[in-house]
C-alpha positions in Angstrom: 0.0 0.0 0.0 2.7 2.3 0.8 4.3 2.0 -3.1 1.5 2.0 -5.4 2.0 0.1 -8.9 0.9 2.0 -12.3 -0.3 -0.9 -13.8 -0.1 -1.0 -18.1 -2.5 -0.5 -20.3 -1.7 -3.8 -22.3 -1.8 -7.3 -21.7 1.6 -7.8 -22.9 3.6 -4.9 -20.8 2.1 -6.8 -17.7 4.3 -9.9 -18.1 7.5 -8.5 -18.0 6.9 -6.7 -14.7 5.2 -10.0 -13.2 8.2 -12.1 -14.6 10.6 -10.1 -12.2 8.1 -10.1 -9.3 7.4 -13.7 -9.7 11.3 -14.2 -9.3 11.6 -11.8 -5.9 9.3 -13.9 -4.6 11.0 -17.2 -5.5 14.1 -15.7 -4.5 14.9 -18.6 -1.7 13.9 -21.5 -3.9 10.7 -21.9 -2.2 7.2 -21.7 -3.1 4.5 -22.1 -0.1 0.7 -20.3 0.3 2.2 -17.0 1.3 4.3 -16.9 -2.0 1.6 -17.4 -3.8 -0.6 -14.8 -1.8 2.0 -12.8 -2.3 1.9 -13.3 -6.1 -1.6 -13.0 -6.4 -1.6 -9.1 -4.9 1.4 -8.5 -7.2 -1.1 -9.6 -10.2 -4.0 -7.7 -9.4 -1.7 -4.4 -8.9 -0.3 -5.2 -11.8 -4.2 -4.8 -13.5 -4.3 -8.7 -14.1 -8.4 -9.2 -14.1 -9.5 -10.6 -10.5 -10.7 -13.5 -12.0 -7.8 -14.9 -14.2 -5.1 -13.7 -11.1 -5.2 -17.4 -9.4 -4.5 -19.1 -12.8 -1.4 -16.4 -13.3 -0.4 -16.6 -9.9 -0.5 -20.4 -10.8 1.4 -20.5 -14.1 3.9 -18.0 -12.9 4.6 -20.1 -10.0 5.3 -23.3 -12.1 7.0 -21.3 -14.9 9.7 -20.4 -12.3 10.1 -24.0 -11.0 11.1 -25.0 -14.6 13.8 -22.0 -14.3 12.3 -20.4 -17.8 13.6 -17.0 -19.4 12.1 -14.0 -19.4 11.4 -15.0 -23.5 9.5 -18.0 -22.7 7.7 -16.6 -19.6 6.2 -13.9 -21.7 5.3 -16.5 -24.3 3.6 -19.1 -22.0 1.7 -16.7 -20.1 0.6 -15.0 -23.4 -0.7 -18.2 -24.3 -1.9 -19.5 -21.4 -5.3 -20.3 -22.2 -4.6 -22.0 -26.1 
């Protein structure tokens, strides 16, 4: 609350920002229910729609487990649901 996020206007410029959030959080190599509550308020300050955050908070999560790039982050998430 004290550092408000100016989320972007498109879809795409969202990743990028959530790619290096997603990573501060998995920064020890663990994921638990408070990194992904964590996650989830990153998302919807990022303007991620309320209802899609859990399934980005979820994809994010694994994404970083498999150790991906920045390249294929932003190309998973962008097609997440296909």
């Amino acid at each position: 609350m004290k550092f408000p996020i100016s989320p972007a206007y498109l879809h795409s410029q969202r990743l990028e920002p959530l790619y290096d959030l997603s990573r501060m959080v998995y920064v020890n190599h663990v994921l638990g229910p408070k990194q992904k509550e964590i996650l989830t308020k990153f998302a919807l300050a990022l303007g991620f729609t309320p209802g899609n955050v859990p399934y980005i908070a979820d994809k994010a999560m694994s994404l970083l487990v498999m150790g991906v790039d920045l390249d294929a982050f932003v190309y998973e998430m962008t097609h997440l649901n296909k």
